[in-house]
C-alpha positions as CSV (number, residue, x, y, z in Angstrom):
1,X,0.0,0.0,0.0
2,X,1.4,3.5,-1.0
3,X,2.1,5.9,1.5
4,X,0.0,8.9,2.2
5,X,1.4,12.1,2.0
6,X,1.6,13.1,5.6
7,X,2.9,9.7,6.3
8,X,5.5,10.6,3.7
9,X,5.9,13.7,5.3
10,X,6.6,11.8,9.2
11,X,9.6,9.9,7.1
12,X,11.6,13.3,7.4
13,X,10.9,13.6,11.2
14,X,11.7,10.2,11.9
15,X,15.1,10.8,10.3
16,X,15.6,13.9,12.6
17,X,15.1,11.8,15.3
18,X,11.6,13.4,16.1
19,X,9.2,11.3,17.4
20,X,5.4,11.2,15.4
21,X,3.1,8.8,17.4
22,X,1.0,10.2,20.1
23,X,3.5,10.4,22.6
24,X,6.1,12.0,20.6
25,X,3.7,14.9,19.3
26,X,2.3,15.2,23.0
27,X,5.2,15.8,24.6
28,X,6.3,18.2,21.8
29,X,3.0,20.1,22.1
30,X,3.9,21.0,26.3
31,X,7.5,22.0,25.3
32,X,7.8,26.3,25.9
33,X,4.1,26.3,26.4
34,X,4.4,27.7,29.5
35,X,7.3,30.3,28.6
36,X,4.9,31.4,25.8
37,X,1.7,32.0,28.5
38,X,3.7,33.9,30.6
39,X,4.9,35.6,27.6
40,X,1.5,36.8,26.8
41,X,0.3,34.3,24.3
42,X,-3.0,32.9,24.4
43,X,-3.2,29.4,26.0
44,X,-5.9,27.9,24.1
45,X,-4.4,28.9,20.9
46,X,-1.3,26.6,22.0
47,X,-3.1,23.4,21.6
48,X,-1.8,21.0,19.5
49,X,-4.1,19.4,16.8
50,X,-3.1,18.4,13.0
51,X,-5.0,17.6,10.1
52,X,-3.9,14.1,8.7
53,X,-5.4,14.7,5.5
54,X,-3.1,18.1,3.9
55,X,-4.2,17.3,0.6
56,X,-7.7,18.7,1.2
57,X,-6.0,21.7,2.5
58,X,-4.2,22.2,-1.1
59,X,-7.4,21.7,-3.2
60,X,-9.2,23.8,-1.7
61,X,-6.7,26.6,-2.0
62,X,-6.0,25.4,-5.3
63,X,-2.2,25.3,-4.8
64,X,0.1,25.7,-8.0
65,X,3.8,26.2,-9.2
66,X,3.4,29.9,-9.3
67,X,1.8,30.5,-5.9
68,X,3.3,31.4,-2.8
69,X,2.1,28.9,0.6
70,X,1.9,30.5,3.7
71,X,1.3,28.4,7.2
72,X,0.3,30.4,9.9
73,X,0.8,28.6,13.1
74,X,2.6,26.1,11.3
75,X,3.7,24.1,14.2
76,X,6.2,21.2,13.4
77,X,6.0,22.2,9.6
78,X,4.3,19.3,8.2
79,X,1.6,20.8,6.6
80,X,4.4,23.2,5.0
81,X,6.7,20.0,3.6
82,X,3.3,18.1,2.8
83,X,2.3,21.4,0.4
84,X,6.1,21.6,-1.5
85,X,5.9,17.6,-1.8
86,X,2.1,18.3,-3.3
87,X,2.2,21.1,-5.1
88,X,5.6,22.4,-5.9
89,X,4.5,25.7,-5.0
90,X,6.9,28.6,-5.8
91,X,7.8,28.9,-1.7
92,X,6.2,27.4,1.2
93,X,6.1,29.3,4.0
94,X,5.7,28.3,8.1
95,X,5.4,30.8,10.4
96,X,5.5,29.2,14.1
97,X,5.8,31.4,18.2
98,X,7.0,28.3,19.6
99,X,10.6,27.4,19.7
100,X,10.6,23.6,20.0
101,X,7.8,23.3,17.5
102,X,9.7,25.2,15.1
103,X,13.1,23.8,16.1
104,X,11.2,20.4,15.2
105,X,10.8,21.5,11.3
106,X,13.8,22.7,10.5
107,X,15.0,19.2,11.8
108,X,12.5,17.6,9.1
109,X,13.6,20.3,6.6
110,X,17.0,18.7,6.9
111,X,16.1,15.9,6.1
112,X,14.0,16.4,3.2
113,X,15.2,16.0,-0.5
114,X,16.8,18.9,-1.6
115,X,14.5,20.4,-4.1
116,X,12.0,20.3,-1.2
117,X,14.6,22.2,1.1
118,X,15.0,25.0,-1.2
119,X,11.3,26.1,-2.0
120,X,10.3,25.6,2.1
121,X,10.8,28.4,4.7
122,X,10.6,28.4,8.4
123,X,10.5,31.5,10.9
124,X,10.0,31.7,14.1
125,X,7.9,34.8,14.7
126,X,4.7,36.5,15.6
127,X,2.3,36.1,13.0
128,X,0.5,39.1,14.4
129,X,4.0,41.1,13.5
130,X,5.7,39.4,10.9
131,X,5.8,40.5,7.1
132,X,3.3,38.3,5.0
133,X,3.6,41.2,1.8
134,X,3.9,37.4,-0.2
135,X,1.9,35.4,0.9
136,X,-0.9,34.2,-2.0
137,X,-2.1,31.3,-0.8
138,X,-2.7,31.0,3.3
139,X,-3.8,28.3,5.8
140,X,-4.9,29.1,9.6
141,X,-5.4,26.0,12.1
142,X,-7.3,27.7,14.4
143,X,-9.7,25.4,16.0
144,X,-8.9,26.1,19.3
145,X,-8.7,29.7,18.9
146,X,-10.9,32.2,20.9
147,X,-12.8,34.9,19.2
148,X,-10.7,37.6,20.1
149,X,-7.6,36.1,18.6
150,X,-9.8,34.9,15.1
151,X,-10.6,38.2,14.7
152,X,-6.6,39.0,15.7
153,X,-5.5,36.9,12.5
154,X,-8.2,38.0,10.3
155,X,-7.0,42.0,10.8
156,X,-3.4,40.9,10.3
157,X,-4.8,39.9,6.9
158,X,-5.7,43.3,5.3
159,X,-5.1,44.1,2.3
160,X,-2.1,46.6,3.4
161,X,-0.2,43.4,5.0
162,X,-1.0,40.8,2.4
163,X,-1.7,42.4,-0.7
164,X,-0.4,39.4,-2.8
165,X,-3.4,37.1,-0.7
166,X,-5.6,35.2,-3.2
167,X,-7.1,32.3,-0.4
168,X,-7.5,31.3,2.6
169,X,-8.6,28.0,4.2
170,X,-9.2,27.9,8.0
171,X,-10.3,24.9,10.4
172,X,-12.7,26.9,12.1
173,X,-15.1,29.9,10.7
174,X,-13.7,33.3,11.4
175,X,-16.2,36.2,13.4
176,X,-18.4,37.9,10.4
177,X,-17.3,41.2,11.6
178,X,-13.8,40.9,11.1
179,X,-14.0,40.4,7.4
180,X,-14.6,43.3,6.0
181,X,-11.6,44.8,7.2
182,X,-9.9,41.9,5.7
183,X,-11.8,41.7,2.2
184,X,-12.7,38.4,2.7
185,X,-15.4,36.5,1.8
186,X,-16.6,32.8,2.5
187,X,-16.9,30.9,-0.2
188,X,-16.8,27.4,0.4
189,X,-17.1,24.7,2.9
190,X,-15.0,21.3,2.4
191,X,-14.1,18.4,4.6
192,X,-10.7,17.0,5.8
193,X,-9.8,14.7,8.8
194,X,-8.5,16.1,12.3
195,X,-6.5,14.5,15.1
196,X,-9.6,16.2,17.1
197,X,-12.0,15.1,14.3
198,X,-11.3,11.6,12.6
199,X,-14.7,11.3,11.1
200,X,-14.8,14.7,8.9
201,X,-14.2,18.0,10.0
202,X,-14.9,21.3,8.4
203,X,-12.6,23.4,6.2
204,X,-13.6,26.9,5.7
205,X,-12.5,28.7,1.7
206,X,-12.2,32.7,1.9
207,X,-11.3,34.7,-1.3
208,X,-9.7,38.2,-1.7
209,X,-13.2,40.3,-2.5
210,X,-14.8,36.8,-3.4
211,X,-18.2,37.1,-5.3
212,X,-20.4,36.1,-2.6
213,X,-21.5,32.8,-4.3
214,X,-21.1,30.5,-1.1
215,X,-24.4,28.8,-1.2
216,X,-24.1,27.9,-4.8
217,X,-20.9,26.3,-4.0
218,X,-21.2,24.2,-1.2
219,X,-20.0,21.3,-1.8
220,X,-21.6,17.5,-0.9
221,X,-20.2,17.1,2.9
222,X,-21.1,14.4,5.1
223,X,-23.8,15.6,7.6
224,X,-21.7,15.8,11.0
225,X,-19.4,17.8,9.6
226,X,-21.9,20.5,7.6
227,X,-23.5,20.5,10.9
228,X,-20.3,21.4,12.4
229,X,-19.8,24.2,9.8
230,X,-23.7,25.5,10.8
231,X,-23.2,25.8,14.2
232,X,-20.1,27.6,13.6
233,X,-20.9,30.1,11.1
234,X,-24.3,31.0,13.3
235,X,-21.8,31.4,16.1
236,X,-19.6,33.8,13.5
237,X,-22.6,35.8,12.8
238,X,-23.1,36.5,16.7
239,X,-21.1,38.8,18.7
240,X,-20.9,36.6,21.7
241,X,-19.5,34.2,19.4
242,X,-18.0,30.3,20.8
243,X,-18.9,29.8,24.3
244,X,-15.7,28.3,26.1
245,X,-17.5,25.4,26.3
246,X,-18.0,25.2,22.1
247,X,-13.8,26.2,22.3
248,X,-13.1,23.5,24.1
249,X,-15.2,21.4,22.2
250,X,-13.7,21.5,18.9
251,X,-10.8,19.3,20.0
252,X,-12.4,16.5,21.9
């Protein structure tokens, strides 16, 4: 049986020496977590969940040669070597606050055929304060990510920071209000599976000043996750937005 890409992807970590099963990304997930609270970052926003299937990530961007892949939160950086072994994007792009997570992908990095090496980036920075001028195609994993900060990224996104931005694909539905500031507009729902949802989980498509069209192009998603997506884009359209019980849901 042929490998799948992310388990193609683990090969490069295993080489580093960095563990992938459940241990090995738990214990990676604690490291500097507490440095980084105490720092000021938010805590839920430092929980560690993947999605195990990238591919759906790069479809739904439709990611090319010529585009430019960003990953913000990129953790380990698989998602970023699963894109340039996909795609073959011009430059991929993974912008990770925590040290040991992205000590962890330049280890992979290493270890990754060179072609791969030179077309994938890693920085360890703020993604709040970092330059994105760039970035054309963008991913968020922000499923355990409180309103506030949502609406945090989404500003970060204006057009005056990212003016090269074509797409972006999140994991969980950003607060209605903040997109206008952004210029984005939902256009699509699409499934993928989640360490914190095996069974289908939701994957939200905005455009740059997209045409609105999002009910013409949902697509045919199983009914837990387009449920999922419901509840979360009422919840967008609400200023109270997630309870901290929904928050802490998403990753159970």
């Amino acid at each position: 049986m042929s490998q799948s890409l992310l388990e193609r992807v683990n090969v490069f970590f295993e080489d580093a020496g960095c563990k992938t099963d459940p241990t090995g990304l738990s214990k990676l997930a604690c490291e500097g977590a507490s440095v980084a609270v105490k720092a000021g970052a938010v805590a839920s926003a430092l929980v560690f969940g993947e999605i195990l299937t990238p591919e759906d990530i790069f479809r739904l961007l439709n990611l090319e040669q010529g585009d430019i892949f960003y990953d913000l939160g990129s953790g380990r950086g698989q998602v970023v070597l699963a894109a340039a072994l996909a795609s073959k994007p011009k430059k991929c792009v993974g912008i990770e606050l925590m040290e040991p997570r992205h000590q962890a992908a330049l280890a992979a990095k290493a270890h990754a055929p060179e072609d791969i090496q030179r077309i994938c980036e890693f920085r360890c920075e703020d993604v709040l304060a970092c330059r994105l001028e760039d970035a054309c195609k963008v991913y968020l994993c922000n499923a355990a990510f409180p309103r506030h900060l949502n609406a945090a990224f989404a500003g970060a996104l204006d057009p005056q920071r990212t003016p090269a931005l074509e797409a972006l694909v999140t994991c969980a539905a950003l607060p209605e209000e903040s997109l206008n500031q952004a210029r984005l507009q939902l256009t699509q729902v699409a499934e993928c599976s989640a360490t914190w949802a095996t069974q289908g989980a939701p994957l939200f498509l905005y455009k740059r000043d997209g045409d609105g069209s999002f009910a013409a192009r949902a697509t045919a998603i199983p009914t837990n996750v387009r449920y999922e997506a419901s509840r979360q884009l009422s919840a967008a359209t609400q200023s109270a937005g997630l309870s901290h019980e929904d928050e802490r849901s998403l990753l159970r």
